[in-house]
Backbone bond lengths (Angstrom), bond angles and torsions (degrees), N, CA, C in turn:
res aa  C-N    CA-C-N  psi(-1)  N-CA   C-N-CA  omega(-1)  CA-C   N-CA-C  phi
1 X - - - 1.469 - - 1.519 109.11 -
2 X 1.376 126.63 131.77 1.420 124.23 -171.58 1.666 92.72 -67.21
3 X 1.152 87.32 156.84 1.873 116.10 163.66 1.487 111.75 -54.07
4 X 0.790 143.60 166.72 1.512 150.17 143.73 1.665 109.92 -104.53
5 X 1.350 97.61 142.30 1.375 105.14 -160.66 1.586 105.12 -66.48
6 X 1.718 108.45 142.93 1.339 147.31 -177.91 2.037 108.30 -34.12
7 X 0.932 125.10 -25.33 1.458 130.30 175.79 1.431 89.48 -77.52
8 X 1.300 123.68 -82.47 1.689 120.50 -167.42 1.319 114.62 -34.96
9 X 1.799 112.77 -48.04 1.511 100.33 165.25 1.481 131.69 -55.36
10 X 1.056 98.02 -53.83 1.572 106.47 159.71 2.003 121.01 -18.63
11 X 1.151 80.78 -88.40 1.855 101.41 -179.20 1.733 88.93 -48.28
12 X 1.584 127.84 -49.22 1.466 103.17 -176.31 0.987 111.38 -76.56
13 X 1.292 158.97 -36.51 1.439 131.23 135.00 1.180 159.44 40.92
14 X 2.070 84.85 -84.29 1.138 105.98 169.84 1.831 125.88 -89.67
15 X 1.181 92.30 -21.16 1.977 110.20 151.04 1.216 97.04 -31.24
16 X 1.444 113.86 -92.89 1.323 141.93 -160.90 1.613 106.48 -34.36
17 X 1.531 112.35 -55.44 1.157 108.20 174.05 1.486 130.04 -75.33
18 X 1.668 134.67 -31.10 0.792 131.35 157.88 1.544 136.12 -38.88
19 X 1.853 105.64 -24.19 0.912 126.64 -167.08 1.399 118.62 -94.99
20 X 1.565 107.52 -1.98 1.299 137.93 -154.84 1.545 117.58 39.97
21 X 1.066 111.59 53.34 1.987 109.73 -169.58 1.648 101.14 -91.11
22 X 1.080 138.74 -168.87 0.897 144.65 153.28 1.603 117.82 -111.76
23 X 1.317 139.58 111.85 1.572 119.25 174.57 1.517 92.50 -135.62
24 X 1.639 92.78 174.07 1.513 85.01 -164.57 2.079 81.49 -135.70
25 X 1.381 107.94 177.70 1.441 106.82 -152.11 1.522 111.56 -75.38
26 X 1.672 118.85 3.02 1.159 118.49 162.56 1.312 124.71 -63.88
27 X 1.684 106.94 -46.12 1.372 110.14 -167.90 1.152 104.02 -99.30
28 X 1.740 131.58 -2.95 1.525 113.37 153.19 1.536 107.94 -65.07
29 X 1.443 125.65 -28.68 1.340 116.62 166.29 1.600 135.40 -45.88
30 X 1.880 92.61 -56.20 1.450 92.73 170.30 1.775 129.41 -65.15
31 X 1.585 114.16 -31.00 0.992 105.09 171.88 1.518 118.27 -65.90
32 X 0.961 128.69 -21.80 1.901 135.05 -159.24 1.999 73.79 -90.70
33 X 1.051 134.37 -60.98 1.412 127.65 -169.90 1.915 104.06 -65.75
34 X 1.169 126.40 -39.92 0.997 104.50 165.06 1.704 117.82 -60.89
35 X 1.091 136.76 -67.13 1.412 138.24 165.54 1.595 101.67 -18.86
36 X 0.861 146.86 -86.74 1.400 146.03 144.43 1.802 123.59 29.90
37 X 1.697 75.73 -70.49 2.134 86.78 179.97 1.925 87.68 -81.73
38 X 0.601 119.65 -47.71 1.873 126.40 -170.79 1.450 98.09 -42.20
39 X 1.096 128.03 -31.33 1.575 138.30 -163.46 1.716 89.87 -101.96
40 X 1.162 115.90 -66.64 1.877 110.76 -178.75 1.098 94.93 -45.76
41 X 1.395 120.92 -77.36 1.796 106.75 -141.54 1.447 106.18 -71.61
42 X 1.697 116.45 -28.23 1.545 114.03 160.88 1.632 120.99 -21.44
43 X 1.569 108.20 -37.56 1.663 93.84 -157.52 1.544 91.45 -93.43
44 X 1.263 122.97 -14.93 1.684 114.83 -174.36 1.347 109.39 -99.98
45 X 1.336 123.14 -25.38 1.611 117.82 -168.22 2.128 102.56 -125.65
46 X 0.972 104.25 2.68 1.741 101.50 174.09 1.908 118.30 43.14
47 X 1.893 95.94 46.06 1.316 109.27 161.09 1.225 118.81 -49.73
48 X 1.097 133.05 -24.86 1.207 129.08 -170.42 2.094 117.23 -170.22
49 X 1.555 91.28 132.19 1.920 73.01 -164.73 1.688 103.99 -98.61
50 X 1.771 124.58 27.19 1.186 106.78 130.32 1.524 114.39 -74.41
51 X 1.496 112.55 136.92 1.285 141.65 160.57 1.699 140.67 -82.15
52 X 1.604 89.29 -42.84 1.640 102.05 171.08 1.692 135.93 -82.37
53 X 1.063 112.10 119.23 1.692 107.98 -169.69 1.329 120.63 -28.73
54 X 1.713 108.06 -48.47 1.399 103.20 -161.77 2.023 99.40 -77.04
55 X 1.306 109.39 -40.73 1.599 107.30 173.34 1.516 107.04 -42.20
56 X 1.698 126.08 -47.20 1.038 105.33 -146.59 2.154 106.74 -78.34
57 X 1.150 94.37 -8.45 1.748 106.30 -152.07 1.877 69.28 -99.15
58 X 1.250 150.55 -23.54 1.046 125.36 -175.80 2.070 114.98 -104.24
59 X 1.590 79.34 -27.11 1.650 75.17 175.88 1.430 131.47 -116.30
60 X 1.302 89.98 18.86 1.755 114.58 -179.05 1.968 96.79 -115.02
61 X 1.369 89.94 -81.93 1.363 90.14 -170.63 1.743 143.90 -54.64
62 X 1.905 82.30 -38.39 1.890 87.83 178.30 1.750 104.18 -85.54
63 X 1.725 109.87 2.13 1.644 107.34 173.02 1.360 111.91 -91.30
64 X 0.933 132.33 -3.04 1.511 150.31 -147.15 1.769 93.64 -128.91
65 X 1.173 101.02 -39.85 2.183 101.04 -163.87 1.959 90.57 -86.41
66 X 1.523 109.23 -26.39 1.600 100.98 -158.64 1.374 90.84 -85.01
67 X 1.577 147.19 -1.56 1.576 142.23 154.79 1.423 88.75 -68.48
68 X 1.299 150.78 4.11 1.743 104.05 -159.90 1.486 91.25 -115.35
69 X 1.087 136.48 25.32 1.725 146.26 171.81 1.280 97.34 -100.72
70 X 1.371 133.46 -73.56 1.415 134.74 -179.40 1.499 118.92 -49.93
71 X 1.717 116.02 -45.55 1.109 87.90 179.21 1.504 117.78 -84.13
72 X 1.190 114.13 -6.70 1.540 120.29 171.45 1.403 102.87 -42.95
73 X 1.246 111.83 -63.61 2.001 130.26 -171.35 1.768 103.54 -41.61
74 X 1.159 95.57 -59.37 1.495 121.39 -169.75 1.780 85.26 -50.81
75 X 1.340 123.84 -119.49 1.488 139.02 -162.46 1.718 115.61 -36.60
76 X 1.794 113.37 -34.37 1.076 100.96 150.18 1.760 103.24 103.97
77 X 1.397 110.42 -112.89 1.607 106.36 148.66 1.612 100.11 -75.96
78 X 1.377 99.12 144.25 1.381 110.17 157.91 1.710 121.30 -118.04
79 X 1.062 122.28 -6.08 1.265 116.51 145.29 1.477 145.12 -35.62
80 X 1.591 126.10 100.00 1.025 129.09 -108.22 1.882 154.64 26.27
81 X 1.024 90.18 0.10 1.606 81.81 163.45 1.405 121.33 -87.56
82 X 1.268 99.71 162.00 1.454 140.39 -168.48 1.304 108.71 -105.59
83 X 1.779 102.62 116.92 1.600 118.49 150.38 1.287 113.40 -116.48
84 X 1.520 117.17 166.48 1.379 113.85 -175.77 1.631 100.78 -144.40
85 X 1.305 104.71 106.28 1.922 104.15 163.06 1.324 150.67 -52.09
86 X 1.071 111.08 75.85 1.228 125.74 -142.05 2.110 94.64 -65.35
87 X 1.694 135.44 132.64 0.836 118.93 171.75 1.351 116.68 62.07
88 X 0.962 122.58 36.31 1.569 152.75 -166.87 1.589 112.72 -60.26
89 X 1.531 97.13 -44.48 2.013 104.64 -175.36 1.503 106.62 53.30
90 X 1.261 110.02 -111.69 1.782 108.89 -170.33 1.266 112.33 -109.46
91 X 1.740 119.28 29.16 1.024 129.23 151.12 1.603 108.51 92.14
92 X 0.856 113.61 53.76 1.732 157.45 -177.67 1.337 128.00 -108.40
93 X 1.382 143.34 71.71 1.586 112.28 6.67 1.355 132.88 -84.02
94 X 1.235 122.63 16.07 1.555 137.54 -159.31 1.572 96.54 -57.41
95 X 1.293 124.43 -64.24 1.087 131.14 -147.07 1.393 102.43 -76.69
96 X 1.055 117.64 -72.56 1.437 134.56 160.35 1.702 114.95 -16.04
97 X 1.098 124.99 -44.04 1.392 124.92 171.15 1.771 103.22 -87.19
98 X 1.051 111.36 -43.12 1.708 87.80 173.52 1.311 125.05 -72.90
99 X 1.510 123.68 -5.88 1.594 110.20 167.17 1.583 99.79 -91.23
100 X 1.356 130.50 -51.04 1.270 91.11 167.01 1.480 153.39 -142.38
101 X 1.655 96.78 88.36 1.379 130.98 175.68 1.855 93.96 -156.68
102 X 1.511 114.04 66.20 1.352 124.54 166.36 1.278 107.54 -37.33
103 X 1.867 134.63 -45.66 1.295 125.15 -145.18 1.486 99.41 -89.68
104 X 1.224 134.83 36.08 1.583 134.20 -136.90 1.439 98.60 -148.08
105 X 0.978 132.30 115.99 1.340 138.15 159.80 0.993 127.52 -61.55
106 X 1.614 125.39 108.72 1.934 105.54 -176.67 1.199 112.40 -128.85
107 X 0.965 118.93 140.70 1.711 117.07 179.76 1.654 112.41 -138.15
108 X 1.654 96.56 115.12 1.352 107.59 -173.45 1.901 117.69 -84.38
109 X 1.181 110.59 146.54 1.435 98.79 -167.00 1.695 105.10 -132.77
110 X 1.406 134.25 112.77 1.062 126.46 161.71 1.630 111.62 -130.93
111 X 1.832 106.87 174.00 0.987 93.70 -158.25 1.912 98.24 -94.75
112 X 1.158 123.70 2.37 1.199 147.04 -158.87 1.183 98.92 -87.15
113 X 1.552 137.06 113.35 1.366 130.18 -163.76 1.593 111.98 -71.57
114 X 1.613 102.17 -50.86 1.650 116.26 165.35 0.991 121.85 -30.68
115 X 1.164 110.64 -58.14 1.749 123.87 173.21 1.362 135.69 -33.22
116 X 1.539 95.53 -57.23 1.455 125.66 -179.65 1.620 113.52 -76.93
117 X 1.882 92.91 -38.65 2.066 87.47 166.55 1.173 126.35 -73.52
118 X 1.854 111.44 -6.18 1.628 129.10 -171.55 1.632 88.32 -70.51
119 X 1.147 120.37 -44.97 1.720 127.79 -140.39 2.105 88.87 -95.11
120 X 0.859 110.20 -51.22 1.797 117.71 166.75 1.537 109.00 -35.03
121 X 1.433 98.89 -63.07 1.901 106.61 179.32 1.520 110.99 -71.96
122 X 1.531 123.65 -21.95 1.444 113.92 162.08 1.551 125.03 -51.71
123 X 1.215 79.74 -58.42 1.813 109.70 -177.34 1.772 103.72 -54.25
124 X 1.713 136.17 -48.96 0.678 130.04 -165.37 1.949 102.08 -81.47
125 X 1.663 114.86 -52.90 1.383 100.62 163.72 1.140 134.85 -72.23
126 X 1.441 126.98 3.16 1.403 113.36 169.38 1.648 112.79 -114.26
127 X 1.377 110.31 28.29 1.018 120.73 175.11 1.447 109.62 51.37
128 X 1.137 141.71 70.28 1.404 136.95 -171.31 1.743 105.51 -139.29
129 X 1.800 118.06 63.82 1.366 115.65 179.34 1.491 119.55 -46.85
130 X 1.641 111.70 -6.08 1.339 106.32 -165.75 2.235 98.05 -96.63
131 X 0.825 115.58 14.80 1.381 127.97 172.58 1.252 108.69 -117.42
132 X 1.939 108.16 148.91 1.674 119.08 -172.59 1.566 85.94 -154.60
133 X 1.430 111.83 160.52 1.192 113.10 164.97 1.660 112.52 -135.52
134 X 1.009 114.96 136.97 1.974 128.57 173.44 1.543 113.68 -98.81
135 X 1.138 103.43 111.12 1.844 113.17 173.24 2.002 94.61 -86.15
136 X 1.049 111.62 107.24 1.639 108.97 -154.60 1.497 91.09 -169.48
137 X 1.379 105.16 143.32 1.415 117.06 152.70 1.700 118.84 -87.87
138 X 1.341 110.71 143.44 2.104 76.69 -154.53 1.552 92.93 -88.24
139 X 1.246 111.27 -43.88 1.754 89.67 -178.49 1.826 122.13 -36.60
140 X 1.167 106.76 -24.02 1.512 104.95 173.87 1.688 104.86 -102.69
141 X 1.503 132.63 18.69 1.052 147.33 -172.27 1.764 93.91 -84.90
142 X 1.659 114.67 107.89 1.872 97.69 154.31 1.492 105.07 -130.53
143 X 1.159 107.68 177.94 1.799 138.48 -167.45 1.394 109.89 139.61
144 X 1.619 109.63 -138.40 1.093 120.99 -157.60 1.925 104.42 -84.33
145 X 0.935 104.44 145.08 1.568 129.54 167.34 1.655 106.26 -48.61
146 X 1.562 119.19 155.37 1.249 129.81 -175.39 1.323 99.29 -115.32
147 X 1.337 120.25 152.19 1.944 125.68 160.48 1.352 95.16 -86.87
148 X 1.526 132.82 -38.32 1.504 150.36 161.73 1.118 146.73 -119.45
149 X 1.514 114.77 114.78 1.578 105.65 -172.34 1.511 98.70 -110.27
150 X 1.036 119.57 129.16 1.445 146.39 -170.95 1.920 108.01 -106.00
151 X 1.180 112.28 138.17 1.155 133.54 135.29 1.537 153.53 -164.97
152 X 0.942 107.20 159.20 1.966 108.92 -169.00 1.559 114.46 -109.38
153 X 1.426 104.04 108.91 2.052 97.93 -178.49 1.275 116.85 61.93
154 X 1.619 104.44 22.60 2.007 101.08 178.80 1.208 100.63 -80.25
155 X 0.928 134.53 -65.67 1.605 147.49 -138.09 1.423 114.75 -167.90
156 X 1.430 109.78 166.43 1.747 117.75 172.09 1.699 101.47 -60.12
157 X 0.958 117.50 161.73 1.503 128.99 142.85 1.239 123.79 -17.66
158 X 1.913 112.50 -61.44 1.289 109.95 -164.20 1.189 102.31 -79.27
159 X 1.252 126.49 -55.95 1.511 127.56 170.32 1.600 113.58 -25.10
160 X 1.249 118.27 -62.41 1.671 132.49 -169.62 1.348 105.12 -44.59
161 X 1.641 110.27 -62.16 1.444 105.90 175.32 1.432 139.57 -52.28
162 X 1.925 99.38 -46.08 1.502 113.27 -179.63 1.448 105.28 -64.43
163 X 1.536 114.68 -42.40 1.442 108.29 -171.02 1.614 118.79 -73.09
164 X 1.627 127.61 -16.51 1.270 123.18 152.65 1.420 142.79 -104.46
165 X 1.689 91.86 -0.37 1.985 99.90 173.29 1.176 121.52 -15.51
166 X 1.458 119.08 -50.19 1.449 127.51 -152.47 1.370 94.21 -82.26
167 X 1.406 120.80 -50.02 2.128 108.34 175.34 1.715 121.66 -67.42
168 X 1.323 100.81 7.62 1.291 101.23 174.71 1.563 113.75 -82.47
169 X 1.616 116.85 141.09 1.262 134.55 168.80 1.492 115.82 -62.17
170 X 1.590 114.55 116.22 2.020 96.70 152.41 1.586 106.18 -10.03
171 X 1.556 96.85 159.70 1.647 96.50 -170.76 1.800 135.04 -6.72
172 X 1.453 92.96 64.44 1.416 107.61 -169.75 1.605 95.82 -89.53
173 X 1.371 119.66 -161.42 1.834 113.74 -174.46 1.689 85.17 -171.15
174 X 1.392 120.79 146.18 0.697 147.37 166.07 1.649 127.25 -96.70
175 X 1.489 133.92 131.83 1.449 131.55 -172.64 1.373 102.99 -135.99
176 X 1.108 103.98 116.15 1.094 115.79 173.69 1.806 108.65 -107.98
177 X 1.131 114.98 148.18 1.726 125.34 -158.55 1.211 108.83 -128.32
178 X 1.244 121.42 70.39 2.002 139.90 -179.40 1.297 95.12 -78.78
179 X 1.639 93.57 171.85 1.374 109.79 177.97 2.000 101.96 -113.65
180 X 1.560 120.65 -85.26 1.754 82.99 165.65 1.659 122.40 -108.84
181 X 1.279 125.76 155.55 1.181 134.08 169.54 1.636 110.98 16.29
182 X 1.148 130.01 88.94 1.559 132.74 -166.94 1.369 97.13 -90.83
183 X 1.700 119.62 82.45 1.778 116.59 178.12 1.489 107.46 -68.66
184 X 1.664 104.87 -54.64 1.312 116.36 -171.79 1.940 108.65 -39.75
185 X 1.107 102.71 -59.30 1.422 115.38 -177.02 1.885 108.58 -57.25
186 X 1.158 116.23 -60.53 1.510 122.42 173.21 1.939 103.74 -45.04
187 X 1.089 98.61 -22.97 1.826 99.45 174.82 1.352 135.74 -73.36
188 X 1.477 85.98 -38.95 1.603 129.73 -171.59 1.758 82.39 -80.96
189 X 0.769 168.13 -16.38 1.691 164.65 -140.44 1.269 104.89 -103.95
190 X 1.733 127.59 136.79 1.428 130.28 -156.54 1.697 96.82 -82.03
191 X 1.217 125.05 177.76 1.376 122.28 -168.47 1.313 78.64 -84.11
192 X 1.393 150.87 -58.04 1.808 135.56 -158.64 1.222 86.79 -48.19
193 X 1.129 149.21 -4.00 1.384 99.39 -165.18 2.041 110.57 -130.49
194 X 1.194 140.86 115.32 1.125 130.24 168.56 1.932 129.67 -87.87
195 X 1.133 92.85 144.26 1.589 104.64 161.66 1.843 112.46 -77.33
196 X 1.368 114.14 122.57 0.886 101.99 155.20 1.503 132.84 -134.72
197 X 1.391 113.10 57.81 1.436 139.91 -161.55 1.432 118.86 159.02
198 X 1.506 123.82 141.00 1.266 119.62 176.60 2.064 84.93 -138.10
199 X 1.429 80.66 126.63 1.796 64.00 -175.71 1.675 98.91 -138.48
200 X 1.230 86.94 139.12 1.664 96.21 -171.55 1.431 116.06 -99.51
201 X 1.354 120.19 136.92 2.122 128.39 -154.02 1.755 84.17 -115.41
202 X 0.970 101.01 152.05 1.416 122.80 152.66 1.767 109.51 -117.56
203 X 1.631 97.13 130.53 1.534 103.54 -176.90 1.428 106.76 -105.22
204 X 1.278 125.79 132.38 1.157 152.74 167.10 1.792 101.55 -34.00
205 X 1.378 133.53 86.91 1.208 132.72 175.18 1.270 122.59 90.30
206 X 1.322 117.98 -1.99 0.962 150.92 144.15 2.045 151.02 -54.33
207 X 1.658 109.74 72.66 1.515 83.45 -153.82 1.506 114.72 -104.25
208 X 1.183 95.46 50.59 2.020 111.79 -178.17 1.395 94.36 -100.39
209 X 1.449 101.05 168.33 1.593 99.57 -161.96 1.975 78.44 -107.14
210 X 1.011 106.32 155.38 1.768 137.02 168.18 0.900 113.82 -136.47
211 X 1.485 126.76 145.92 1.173 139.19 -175.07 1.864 108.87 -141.16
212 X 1.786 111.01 170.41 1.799 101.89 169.87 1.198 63.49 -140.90
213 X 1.777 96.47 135.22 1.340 117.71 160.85 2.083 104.60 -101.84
214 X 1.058 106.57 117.99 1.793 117.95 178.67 1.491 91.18 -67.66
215 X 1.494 131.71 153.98 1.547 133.99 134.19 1.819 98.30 -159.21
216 X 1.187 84.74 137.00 1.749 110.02 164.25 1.482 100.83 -134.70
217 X 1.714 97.95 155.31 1.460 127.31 164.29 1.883 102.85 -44.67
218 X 1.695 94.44 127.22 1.487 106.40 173.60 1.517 114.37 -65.20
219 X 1.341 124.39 156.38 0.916 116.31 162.92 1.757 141.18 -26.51
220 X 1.472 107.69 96.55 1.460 95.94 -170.97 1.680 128.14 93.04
221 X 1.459 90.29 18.88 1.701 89.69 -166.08 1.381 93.51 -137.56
222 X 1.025 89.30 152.82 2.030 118.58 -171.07 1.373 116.09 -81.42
223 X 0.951 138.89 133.15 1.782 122.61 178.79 1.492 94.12 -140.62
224 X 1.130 92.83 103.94 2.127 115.05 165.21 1.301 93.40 -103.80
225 X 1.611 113.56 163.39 1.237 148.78 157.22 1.594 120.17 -70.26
């Protein structure tokens, strides 16, 4: 797959570092090659309706890279655990956390068949065995349990939770990836379920406000779908 020209690497880079991550020049590779297919299959299948390079590496990628510190904090070792992308599209944040947090299991899930074969052909050219993708509705989604269920622009809160309770892990945690402070929605939330963090990111070039909203099951309470 050609390179993408030397400035874009650059500026991703400097993401990376602002963000204090650590990557090393493979996975600035794979991400600049994911951006790449994100832009091809963009023009035939409409993964996503940013269009422009520099938007997409700033409002896709460094929004997607500034979760991968927190949830690092959060799970701790990530060697073997399991997240699952809930509403995934072109693999947003799916992808992005499995290049880099390799030891991490991720499995992206949409209901959009395209989508899900977009995230298959990532996984197979960017060599990333630790990525899978599900063409699935997830409430009818079963297997294995998550330590994290993640999502970006899927749904409200209440929805997010009720509709994946059941793939959630014993003390599993939920992240949800807003743009500002969602009170109304945190209100709207069933009594099983608590917030326990609202934490606000600053994005690298970026001057919209983002936020990770934390929630796990309250003490003692059940969360089905």
């Amino acid at each position: 797959m050609p390179r993408p020209d030397p400035a874009e690497r650059g500026a991703l880079e400097s993401i990376v570092a602002a963000l204090g991550l650590a990557a090393g020049p493979e996975q600035i590779d794979r991400l600049q090659d994911y951006l790449a297919l994100l832009r091809r299959w963009n023009a035939t299948y409409n993964l996503t309706a940013v269009r422009d390079p520099a938007q997409m590496l700033t409002q896709h990628l460094a929004d997607c890279l500034a979760a991968v510190g927190p949830l690092r904090r959060q799970l701790g070792e990530t060697a073997g655990r399991r997240v699952v992308d809930v509403g995934s599209g072109g693999g947003l944040p799916g992808v992005v956390l499995a290049v880099m947090l390799p030891d991490l299991q991720v499995t992206c899930v949409d209901t959009v068949g395209k989508k899900a074969a977009f995230v298959r052909q990532v996984a197979a050219e960017l060599r990333l065995p630790n990525l899978r993708a599900e063409h699935a509705r997830v409430e009818t989604l079963r297997g294995p349990t998550a330590d994290l269920i993640v999502s970006r622009a899927f749904a409200s809160l209440a929805d997010f939770v009720r509709l994946t309770g059941h793939l959630l892990s014993p003390g599993g945690v939920w992240m949800a990836m807003k743009g500002k402070r969602p009170d109304d929605e945190i209100a709207q939330l069933p009594d099983g379920v608590a917030v326990f963090h609202v934490e606000p990111l600053q994005i690298p070039g970026l001057a919209a406000e983002r936020c990770l909203v934390w929630l796990r099951p309250a003490p003692g309470a059940l969360v089905h779908s």
